[in-house]
C-alpha positions in Angstrom: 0.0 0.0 0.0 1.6 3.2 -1.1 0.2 7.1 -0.3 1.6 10.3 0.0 2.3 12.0 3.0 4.0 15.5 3.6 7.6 15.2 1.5 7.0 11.3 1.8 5.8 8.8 0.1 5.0 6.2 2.9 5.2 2.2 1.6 3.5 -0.2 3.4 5.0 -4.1 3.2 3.1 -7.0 4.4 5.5 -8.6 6.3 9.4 -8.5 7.6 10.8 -10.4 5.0 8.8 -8.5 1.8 9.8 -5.0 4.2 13.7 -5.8 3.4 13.5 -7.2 0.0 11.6 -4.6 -1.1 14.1 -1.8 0.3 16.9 -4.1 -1.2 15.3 -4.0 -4.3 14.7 -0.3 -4.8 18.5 0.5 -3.8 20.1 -1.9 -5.8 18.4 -0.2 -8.8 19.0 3.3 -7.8 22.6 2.5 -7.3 22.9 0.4 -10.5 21.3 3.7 -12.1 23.8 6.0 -10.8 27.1 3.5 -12.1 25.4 3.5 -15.3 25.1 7.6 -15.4 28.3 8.6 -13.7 30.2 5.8 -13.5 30.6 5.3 -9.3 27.7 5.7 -6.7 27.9 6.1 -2.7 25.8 4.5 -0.4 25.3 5.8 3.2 23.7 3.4 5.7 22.9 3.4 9.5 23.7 1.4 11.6 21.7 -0.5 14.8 19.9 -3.8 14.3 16.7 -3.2 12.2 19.0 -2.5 9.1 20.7 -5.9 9.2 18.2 -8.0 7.1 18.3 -5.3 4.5 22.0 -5.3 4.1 22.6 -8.9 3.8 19.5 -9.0 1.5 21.5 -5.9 -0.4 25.2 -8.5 -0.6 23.5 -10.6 -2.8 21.8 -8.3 -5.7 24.0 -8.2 -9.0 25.6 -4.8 -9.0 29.2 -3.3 -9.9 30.0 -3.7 -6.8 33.6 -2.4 -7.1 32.5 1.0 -8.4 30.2 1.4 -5.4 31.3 3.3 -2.0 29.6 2.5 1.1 29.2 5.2 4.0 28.0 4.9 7.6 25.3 8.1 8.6 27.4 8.0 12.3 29.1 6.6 14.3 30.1 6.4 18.1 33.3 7.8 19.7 35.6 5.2 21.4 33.2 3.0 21.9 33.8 0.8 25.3 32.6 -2.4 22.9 33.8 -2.3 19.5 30.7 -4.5 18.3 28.7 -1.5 18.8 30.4 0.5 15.7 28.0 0.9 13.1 30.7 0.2 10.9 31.5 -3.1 12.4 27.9 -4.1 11.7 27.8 -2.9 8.2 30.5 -4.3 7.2 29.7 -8.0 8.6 27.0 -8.2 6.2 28.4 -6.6 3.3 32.0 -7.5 3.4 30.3 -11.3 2.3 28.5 -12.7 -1.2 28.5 -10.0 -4.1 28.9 -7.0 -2.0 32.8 -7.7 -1.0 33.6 -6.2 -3.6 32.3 -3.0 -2.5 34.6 -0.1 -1.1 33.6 0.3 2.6 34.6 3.1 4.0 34.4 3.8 8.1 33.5 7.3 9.5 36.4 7.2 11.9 38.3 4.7 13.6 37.3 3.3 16.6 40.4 4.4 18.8 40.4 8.4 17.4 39.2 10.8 19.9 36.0 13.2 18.8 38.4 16.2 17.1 40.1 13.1 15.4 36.9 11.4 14.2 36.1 14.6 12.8 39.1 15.3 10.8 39.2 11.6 9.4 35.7 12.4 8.2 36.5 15.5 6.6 39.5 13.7 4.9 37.6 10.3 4.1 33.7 11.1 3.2 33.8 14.9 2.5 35.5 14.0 -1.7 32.4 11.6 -1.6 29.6 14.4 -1.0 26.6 14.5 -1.8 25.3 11.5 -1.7 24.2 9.3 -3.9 21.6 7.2 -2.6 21.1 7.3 2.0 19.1 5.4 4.0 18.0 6.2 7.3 16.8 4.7 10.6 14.2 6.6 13.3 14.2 5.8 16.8 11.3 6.0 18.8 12.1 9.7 20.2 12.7 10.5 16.1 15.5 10.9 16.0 17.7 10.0 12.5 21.5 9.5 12.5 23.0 11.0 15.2 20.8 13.8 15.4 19.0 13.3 18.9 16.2 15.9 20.3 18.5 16.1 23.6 21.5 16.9 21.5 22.8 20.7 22.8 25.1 21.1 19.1 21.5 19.7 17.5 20.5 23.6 16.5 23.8 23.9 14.7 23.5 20.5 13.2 20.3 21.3 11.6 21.1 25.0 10.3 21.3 25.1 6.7 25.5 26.4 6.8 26.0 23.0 9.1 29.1 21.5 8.7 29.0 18.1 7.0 29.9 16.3 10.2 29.3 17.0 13.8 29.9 15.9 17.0 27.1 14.9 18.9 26.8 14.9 22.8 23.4 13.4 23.9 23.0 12.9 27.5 20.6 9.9 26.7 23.6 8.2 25.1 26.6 6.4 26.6 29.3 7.4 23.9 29.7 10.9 21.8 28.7 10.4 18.4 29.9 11.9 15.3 27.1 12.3 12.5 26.3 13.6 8.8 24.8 16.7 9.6 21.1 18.0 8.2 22.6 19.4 4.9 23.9 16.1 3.6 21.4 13.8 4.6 18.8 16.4 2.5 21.1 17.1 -0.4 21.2 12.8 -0.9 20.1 12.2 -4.5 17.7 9.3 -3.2 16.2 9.3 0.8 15.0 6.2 2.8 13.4 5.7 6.0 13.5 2.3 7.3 11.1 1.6 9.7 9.2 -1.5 11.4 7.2 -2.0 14.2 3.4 0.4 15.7 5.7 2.3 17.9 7.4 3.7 15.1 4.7 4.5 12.8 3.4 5.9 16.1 6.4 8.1 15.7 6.5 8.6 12.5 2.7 9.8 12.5 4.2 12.2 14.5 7.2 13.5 13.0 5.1 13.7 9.2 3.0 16.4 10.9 4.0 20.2 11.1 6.0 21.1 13.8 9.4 21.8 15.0 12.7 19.8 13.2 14.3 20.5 16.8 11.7 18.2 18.8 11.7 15.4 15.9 15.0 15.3 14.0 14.1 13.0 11.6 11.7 15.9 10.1 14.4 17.5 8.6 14.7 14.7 5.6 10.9 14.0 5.4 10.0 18.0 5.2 12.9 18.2 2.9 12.2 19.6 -1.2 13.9 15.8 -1.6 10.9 13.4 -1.4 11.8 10.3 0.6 10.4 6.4 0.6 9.5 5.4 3.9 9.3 1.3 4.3 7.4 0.0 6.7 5.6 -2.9 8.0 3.7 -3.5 11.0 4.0 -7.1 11.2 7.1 -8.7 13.7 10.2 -10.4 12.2 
């Protein structure tokens, strides 16, 4: 089931499985698109466990892999468990079956302090800007990336003259984060919101309405001029 919302167009999959093939799908064609046009795409992903499926569904399509870049949205600083990079997590499921092929490239490295992270960043993803083709999670309090409603830098990562990549100091989280700020996630080329589950279409019911980008982050890609797919299904994995 398919309808438009505000900047949105809101996809509605029947179950789990159909939810990440589906996604998978629609990526691998976008991406394929962009290889054919220009000759190399970048993909930015997030990270956190809903994604998974999708990315190992994503390993196996038939693409040219080896002229695709792969991006995390954020990332933590010095994490105290390194299996809690997003990084890590992308690249377990596409560092396997077609998708090794791919370049994966990590926002920072796990050991680089915040003003570190930041200048790896600048050196690593910045040539790659914009991107090609995002997708995005939401949690529950909307936020999207790193950009959380309890964030004190959030104003500043949202303004239009934001910085590409920010660090992010959330009292509701245990590590700093560094993130793509506002402006790149709403200059991508093709948007994604990922979502599964009532409590966040709950959320998301929430976040399509008017109101402030500050008090629901994720706003700021799905009141964007760039029209984003938002995938969901209600049904449990």
């Amino acid at each position: 089931m398919a309808g438009d919302c505000t900047m949105s167009i809101f996809i509605e999959y029947s179950d789990h499985d159909q939810l990440m093939m589906g996604i998978a799908q629609v990526v691998a064609k976008q991406l394929g698109d962009v290889v054919a046009q220009k000759g190399r795409a970048t993909l930015a992903v997030p990270g956190g466990t809903t994604p998974a499926p999708f990315l190992e569904r994503l390993s196996l399509m038939d693409l040219q892999w080896d002229k695709i870049s792969v991006l995390v949205t954020d990332e933590r600083v010095q994490p105290s468990d390194p299996f809690r990079s997003n990084f890590k997590m992308v690249e377990h499921y596409l560092r396997q079956n077609a998708s090794e092929k791919a370049q994966l490239l990590p926002l920072a490295d796990l050991t680089q302090t915040a003003d570190e992270a930041l200048e790896s960043a600048a050196q690593t993803y910045a040539p790659l800007l914009p991107l090609d083709v995002l997708v995005l999670g939401m949690g529950g309090d909307m936020h999207t990336a790193s950009l959380f409603p309890d964030s004190p830098e959030l104003d500043a990562a949202l303004a239009p003259d934001a910085p590409s990549f920010m660090v992010m100091n959330s009292p509701s989280q245990p590590e700093k984060r560094i993130t793509m700020t506002a402006p790149v996630l709403q200059n991508a080329r093709y948007a994604h919101l990922l979502i599964a589950g009532a409590d966040k279409l709950a959320a998301y019911r929430v976040a399509e309405a008017e109101g402030s980008v500050k008090d629901a982050p994720v706003r700021c890609i799905l009141h964007s001029d760039n029209t984003a797919l938002v995938h969901y299904t209600g049904a449990k994995t």
